[in-house]
N, CA, C and O atoms as CSV, one atom per row, in Angstrom:
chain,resi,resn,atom,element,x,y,z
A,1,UNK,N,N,0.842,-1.183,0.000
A,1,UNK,CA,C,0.000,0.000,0.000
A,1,UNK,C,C,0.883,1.240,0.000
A,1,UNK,O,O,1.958,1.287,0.599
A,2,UNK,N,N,0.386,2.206,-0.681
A,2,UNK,CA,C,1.367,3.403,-0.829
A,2,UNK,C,C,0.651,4.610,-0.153
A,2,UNK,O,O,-0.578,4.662,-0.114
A,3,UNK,N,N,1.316,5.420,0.292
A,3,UNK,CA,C,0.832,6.217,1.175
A,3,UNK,C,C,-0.358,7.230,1.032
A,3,UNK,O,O,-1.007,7.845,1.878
A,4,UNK,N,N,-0.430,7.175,-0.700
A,4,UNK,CA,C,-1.701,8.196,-0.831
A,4,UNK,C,C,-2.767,6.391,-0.362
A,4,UNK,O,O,-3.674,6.449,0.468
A,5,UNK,N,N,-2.514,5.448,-0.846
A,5,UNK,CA,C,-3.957,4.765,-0.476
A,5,UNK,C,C,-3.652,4.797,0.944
A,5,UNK,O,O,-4.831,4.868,1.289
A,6,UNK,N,N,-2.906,4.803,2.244
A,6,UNK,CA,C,-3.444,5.086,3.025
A,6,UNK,C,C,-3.888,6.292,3.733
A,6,UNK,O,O,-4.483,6.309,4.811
A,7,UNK,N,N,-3.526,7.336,2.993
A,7,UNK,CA,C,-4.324,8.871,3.117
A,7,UNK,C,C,-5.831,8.705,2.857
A,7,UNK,O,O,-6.604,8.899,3.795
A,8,UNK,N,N,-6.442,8.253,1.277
A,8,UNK,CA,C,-7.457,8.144,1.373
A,8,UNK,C,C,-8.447,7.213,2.330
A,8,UNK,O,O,-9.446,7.535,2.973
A,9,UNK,N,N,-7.744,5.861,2.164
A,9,UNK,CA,C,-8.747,4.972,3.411
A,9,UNK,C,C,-8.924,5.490,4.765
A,9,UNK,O,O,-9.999,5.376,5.355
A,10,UNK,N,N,-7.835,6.093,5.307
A,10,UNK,CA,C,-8.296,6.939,6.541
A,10,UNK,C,C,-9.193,8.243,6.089
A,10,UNK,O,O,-9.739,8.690,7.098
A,11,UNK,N,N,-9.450,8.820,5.204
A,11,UNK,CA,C,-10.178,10.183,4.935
A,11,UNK,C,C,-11.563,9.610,4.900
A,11,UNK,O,O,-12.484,10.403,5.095
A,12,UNK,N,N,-11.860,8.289,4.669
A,12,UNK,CA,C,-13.026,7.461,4.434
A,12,UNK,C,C,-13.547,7.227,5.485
A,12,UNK,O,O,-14.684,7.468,5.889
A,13,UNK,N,N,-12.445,6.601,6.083
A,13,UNK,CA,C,-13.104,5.868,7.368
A,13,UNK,C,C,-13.211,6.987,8.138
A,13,UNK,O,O,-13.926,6.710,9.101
A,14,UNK,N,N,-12.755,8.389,8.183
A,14,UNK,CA,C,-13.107,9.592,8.934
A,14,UNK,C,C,-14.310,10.101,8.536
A,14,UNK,O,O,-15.143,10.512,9.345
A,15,UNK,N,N,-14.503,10.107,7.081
A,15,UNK,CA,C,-15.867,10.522,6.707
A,15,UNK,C,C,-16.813,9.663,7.034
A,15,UNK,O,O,-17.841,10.226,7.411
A,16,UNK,N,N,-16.854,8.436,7.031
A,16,UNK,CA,C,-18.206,7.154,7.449
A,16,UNK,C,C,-18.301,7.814,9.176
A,16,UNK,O,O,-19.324,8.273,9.683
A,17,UNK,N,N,-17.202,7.719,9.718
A,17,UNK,CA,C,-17.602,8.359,10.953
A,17,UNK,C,C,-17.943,8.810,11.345
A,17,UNK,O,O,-18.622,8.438,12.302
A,18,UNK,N,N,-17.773,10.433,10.895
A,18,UNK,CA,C,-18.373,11.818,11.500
A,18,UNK,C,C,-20.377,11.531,10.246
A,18,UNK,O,O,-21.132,12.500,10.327
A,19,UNK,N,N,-20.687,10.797,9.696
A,19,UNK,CA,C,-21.997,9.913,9.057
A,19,UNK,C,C,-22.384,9.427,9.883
A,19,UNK,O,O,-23.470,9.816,10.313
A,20,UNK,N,N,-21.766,8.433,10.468
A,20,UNK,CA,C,-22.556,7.539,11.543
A,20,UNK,C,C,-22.383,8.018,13.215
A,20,UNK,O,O,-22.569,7.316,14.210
A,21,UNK,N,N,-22.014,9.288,13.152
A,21,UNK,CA,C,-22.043,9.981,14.496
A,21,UNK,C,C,-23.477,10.556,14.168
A,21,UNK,O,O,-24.505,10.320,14.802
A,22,UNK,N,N,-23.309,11.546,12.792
A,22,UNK,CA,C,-24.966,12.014,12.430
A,22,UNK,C,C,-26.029,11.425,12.325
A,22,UNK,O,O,-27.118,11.959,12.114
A,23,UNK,N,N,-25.762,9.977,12.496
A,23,UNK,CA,C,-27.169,9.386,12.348
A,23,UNK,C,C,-27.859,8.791,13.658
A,23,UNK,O,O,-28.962,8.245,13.644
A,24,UNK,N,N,-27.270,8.922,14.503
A,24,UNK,CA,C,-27.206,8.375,16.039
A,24,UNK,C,C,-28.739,9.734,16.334
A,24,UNK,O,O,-28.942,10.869,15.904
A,25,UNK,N,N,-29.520,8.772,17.297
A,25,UNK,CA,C,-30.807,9.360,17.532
A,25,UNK,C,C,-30.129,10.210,18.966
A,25,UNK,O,O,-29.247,9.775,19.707
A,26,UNK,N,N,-30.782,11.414,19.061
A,26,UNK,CA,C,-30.690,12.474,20.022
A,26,UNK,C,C,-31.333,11.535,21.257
A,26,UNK,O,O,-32.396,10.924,21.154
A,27,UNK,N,N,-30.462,11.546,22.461
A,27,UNK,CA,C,-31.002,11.489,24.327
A,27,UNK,C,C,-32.379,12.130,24.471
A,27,UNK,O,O,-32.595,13.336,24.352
A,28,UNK,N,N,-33.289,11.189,24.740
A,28,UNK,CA,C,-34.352,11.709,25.269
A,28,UNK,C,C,-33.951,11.929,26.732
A,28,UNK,O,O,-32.904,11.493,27.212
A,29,UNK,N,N,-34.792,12.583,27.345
A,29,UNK,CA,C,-34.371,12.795,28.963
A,29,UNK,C,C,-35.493,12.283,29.085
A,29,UNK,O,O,-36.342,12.368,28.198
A,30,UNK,N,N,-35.714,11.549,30.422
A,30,UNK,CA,C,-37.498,11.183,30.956
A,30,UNK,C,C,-36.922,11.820,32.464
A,30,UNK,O,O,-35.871,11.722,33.097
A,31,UNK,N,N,-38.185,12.498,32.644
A,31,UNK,CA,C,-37.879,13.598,33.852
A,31,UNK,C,C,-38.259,12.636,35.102
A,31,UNK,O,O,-39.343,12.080,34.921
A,32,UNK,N,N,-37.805,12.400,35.978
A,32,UNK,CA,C,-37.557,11.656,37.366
A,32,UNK,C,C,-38.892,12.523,38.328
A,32,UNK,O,O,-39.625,13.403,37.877
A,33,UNK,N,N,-38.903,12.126,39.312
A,33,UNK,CA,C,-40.197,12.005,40.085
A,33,UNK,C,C,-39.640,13.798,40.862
A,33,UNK,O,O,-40.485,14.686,40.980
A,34,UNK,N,N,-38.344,13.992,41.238
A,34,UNK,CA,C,-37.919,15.309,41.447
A,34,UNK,C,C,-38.298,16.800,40.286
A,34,UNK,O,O,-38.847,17.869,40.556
A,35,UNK,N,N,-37.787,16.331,39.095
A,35,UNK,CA,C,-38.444,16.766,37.972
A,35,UNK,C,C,-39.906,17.459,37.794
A,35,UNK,O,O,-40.279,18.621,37.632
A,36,UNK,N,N,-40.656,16.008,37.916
A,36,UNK,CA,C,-41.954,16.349,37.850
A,36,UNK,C,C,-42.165,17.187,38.737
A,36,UNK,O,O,-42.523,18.190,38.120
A,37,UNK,N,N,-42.171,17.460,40.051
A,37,UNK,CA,C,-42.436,18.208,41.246
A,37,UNK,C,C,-42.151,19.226,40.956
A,37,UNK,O,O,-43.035,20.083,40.966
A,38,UNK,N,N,-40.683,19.617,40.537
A,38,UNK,CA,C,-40.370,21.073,39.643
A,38,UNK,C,C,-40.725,21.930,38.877
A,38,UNK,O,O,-40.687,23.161,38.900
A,39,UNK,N,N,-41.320,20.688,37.707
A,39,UNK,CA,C,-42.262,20.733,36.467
A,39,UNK,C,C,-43.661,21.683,37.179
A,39,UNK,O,O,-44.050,22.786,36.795
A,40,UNK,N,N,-44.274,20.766,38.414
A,40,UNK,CA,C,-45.441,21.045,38.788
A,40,UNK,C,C,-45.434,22.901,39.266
A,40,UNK,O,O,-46.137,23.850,38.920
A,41,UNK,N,N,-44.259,22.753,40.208
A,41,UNK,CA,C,-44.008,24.099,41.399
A,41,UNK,C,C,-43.536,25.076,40.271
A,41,UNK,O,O,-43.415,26.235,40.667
A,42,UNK,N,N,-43.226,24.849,38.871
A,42,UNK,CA,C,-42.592,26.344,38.338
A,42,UNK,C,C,-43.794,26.551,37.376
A,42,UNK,O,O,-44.094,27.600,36.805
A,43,UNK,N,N,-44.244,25.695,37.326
A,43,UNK,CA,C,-45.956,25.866,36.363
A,43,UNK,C,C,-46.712,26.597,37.381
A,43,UNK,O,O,-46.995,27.681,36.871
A,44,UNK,N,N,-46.978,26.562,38.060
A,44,UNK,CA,C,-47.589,27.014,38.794
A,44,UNK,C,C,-47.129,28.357,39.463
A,44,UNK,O,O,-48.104,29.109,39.466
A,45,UNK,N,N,-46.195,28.872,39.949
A,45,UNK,CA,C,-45.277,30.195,40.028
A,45,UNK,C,C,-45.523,30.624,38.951
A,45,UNK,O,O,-46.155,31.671,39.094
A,46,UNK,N,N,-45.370,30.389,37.926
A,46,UNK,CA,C,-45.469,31.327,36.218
A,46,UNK,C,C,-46.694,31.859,36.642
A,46,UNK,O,O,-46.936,33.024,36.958
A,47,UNK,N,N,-47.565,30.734,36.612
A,47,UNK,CA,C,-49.352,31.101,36.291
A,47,UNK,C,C,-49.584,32.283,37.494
A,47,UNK,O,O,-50.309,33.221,37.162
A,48,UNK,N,N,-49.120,32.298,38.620
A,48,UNK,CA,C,-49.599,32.954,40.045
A,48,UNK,C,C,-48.736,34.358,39.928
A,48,UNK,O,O,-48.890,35.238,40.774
A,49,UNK,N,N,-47.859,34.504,38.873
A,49,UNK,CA,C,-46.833,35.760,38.791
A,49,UNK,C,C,-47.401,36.594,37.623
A,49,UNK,O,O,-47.024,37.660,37.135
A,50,UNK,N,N,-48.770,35.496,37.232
A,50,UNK,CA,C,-49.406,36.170,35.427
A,50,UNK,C,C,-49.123,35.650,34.559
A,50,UNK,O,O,-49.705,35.954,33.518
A,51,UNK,N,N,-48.373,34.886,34.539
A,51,UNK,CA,C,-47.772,34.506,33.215
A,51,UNK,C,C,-49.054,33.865,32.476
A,51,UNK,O,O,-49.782,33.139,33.151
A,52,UNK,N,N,-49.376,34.108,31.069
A,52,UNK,CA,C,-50.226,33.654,30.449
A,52,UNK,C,C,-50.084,32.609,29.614
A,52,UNK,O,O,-49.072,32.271,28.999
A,53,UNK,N,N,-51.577,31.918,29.630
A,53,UNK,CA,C,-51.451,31.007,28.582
A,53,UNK,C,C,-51.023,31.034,27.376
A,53,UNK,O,O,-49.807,30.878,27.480
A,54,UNK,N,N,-51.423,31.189,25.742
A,54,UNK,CA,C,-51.549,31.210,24.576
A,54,UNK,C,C,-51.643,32.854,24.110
A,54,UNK,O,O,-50.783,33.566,23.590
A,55,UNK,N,N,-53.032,33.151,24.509
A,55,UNK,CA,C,-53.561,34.434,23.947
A,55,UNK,C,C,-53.500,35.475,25.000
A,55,UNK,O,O,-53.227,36.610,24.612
A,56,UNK,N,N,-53.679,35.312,26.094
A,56,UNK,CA,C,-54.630,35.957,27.502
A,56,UNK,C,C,-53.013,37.590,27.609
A,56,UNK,O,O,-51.870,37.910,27.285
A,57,UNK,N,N,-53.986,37.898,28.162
A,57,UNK,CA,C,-52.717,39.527,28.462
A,57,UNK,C,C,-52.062,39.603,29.397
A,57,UNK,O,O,-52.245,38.902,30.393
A,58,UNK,N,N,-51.215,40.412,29.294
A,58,UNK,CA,C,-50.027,40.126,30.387
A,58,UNK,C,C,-50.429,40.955,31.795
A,58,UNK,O,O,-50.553,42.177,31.713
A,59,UNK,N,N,-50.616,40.330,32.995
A,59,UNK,CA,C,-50.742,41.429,34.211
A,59,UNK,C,C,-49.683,40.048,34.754
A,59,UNK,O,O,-49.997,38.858,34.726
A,60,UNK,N,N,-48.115,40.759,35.330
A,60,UNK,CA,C,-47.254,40.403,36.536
A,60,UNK,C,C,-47.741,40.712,37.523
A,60,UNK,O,O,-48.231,41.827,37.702
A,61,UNK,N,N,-47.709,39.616,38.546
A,61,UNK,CA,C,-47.831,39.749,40.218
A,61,UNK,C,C,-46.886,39.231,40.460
A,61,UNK,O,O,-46.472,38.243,39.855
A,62,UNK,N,N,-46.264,39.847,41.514
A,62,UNK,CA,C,-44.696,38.887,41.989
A,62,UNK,C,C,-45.641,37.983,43.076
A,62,UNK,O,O,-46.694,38.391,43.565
A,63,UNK,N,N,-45.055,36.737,43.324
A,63,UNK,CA,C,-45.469,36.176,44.671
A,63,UNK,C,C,-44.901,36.630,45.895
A,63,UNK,O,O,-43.708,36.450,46.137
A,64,UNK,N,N,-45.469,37.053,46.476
A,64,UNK,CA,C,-44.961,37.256,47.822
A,64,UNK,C,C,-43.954,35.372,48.783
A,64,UNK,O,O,-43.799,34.198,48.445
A,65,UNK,N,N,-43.585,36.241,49.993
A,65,UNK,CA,C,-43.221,34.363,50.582
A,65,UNK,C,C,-43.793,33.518,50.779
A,65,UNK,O,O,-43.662,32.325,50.507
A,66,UNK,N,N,-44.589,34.150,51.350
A,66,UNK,CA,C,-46.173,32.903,51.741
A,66,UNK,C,C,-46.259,32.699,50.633
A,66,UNK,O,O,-45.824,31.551,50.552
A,67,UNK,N,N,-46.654,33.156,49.183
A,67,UNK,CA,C,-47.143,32.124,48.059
A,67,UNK,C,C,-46.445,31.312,47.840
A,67,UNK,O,O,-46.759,30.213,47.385
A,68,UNK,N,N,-44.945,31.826,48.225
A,68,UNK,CA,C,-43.866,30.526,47.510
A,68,UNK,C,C,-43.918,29.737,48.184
A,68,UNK,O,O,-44.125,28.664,47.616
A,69,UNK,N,N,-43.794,29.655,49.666
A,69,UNK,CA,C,-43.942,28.534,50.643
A,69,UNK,C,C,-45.314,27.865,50.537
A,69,UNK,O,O,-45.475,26.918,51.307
A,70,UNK,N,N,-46.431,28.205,49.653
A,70,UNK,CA,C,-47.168,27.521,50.076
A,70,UNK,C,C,-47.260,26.494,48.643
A,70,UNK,O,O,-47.965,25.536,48.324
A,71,UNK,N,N,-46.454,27.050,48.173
A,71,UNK,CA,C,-46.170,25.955,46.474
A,71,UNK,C,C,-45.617,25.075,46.794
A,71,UNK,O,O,-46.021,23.917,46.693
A,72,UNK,N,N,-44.119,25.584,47.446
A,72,UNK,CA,C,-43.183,24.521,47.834
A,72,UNK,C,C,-43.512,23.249,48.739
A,72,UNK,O,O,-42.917,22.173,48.793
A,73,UNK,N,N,-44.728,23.728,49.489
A,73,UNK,CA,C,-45.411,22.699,50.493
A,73,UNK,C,C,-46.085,21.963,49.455
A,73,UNK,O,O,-45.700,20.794,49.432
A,74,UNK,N,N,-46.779,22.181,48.765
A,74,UNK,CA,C,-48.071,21.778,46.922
A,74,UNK,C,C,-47.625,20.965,46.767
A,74,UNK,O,O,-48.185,19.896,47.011
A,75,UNK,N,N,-46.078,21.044,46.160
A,75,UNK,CA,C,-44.942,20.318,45.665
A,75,UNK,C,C,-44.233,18.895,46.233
A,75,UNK,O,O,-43.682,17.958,45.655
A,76,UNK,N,N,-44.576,19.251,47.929
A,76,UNK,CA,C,-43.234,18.707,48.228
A,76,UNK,C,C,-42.030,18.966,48.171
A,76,UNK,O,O,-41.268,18.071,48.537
A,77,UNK,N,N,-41.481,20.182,47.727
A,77,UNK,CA,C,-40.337,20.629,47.733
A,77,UNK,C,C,-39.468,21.632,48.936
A,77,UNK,O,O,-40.179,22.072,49.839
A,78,UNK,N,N,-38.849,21.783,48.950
A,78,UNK,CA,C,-37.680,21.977,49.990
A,78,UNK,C,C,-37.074,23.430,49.246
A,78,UNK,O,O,-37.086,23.283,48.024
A,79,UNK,N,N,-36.824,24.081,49.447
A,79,UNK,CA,C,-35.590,25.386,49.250
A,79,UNK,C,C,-34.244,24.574,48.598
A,79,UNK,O,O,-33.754,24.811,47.493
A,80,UNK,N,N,-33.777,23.555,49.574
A,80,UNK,CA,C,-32.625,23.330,49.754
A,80,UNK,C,C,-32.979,22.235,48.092
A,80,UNK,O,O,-32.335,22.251,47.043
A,81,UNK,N,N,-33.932,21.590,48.368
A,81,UNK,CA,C,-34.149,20.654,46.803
A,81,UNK,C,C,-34.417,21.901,45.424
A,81,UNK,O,O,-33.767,21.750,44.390
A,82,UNK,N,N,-35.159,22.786,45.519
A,82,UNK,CA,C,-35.369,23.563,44.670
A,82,UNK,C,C,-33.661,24.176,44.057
A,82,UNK,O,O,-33.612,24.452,42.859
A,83,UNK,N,N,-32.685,24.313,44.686
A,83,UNK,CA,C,-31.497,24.986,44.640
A,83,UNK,C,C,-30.624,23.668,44.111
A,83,UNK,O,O,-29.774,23.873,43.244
A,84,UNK,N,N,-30.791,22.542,44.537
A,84,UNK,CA,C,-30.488,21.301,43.753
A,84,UNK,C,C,-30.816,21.436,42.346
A,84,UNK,O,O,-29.933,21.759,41.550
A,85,UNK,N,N,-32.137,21.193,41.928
A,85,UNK,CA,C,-32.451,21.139,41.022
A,85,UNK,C,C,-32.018,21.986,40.255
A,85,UNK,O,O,-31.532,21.421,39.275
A,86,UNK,N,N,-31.896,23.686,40.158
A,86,UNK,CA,C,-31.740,24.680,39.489
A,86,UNK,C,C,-30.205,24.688,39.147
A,86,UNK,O,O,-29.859,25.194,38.080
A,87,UNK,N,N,-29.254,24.145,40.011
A,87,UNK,CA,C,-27.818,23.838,39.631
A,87,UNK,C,C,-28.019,22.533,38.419
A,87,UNK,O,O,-27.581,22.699,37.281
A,88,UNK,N,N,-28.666,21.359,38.787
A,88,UNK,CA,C,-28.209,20.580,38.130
A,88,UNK,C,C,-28.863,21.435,36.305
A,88,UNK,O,O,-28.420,21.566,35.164
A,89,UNK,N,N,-29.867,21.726,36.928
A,89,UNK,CA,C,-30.434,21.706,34.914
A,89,UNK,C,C,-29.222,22.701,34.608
A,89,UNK,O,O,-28.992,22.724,33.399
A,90,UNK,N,N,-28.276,23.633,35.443
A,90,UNK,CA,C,-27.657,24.410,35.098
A,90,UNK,C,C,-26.645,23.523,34.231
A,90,UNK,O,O,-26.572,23.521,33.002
A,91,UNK,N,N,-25.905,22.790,35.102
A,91,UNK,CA,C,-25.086,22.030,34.299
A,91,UNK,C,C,-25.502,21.031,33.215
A,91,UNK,O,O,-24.657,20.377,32.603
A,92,UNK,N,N,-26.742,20.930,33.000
A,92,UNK,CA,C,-27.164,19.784,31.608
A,92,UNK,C,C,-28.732,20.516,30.903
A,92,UNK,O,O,-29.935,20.309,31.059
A,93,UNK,N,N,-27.976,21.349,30.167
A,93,UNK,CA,C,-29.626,22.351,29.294
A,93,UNK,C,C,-29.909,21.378,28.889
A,93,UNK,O,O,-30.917,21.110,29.543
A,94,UNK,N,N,-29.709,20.435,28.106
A,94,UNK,CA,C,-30.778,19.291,27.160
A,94,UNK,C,C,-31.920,19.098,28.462
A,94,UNK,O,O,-33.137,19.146,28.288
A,95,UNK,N,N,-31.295,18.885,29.704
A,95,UNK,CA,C,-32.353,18.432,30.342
A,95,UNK,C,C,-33.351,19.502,31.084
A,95,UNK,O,O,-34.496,19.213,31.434
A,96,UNK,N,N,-32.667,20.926,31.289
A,96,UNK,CA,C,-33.711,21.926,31.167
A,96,UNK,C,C,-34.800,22.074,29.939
A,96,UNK,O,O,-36.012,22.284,29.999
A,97,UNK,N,N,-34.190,21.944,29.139
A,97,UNK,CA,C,-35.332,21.975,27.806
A,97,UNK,C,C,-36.174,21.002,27.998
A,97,UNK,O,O,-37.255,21.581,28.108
A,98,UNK,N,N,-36.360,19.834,28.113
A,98,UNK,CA,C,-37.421,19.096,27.918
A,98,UNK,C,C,-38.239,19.385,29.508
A,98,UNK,O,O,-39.451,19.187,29.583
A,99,UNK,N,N,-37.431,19.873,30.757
A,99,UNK,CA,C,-38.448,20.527,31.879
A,99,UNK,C,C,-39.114,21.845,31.240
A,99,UNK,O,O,-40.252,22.172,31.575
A,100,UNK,N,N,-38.482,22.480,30.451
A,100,UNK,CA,C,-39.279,23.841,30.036
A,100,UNK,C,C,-40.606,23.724,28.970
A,100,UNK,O,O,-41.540,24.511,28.813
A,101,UNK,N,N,-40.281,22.282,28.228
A,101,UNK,CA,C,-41.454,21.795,27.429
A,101,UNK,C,C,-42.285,21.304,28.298
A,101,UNK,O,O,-43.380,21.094,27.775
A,102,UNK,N,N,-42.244,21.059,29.288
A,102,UNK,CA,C,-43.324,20.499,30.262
A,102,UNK,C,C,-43.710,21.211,30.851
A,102,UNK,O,O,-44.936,21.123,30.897
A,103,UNK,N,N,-43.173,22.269,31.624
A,103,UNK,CA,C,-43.923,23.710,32.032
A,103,UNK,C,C,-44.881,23.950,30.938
A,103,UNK,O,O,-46.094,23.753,31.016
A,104,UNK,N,N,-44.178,24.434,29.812
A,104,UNK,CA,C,-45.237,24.931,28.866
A,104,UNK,C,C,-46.228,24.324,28.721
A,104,UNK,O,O,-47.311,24.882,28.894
A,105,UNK,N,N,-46.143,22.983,28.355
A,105,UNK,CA,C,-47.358,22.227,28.304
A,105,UNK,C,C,-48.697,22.191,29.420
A,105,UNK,O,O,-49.905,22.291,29.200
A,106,UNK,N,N,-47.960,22.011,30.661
A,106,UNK,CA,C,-48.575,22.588,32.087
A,106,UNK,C,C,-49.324,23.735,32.320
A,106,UNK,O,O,-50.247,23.882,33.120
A,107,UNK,N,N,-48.745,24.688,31.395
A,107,UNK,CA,C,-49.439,25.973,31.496
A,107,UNK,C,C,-50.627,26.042,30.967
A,107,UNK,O,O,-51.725,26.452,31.342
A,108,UNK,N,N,-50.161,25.517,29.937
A,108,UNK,CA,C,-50.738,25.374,28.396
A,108,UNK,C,C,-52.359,24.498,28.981
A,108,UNK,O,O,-53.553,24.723,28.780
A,109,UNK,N,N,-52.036,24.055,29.313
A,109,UNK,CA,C,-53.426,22.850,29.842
A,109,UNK,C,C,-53.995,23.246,31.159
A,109,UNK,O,O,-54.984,22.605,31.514
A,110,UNK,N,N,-53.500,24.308,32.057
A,110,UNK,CA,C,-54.296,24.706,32.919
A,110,UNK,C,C,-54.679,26.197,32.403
A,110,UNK,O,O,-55.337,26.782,33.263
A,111,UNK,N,N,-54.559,26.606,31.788
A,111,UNK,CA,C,-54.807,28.050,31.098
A,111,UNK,C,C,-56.318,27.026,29.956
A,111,UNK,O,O,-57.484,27.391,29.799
A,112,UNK,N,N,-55.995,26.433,29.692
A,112,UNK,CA,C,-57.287,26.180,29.079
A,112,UNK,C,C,-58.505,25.505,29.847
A,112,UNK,O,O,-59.623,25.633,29.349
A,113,UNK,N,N,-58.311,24.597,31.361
A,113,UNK,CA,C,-59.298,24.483,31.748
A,113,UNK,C,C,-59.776,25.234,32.592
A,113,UNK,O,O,-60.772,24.855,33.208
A,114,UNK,N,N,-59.174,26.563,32.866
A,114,UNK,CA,C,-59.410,27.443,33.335
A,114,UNK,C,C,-60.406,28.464,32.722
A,114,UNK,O,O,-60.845,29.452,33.312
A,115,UNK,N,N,-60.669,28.125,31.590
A,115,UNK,CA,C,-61.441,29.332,30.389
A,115,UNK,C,C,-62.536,28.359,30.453
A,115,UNK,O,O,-63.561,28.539,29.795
């Protein structure tokens, strides 16, 4: 073998590679039972701060403490778990995104049985 054929067979087998890296299906995340609780307690903070469904108009209310404490109780959640959670999605967005598609959806479905 002479050195251009092994220039090209490696340029090949580099190209099939970076192919069969592209064809590899994207990580779903499935959100854990902590998740969901998160999912639940920041759906719910949006909706209680105004945040609107689809169409509806914008009026902000901040929550006061008592509202937050009384989510975090809703929830099951902790301060100290809420501050968990908000680091970890920090360090892995893929897995914030699919919690932020579930908020939305959350919203999305109590903004409508609400009308």
């Amino acid at each position: 073998m002479t050195l251009r054929d092994i220039f090209r067979a490696s340029f090949f087998c580099l190209v099939l590679g970076f192919i069969l890296l592209g064809c590899t299906e994207k990580k779903s995340f499935t959100l854990d039972k902590d998740d969901i609780r998160f999912v639940g307690f920041y759906s719910d903070y949006l909706l209680l701060s105004g945040v609107p469904g689809e169409k509806d108009t914008v009026v902000l209310n901040a929550p006061n403490s008592d509202d937050i404490n009384a989510l975090l109780v809703r929830h099951a959640l902790t301060r100290e778990s809420l501050n968990r959670k908000t680091e970890a999605y920090k360090q892995n967005p893929e897995l914030w995104r699919e919690v932020l598609l579930q908020i939305r959806e959350n919203i999305r479905k109590k903004s409508a049985a609400g009308q």
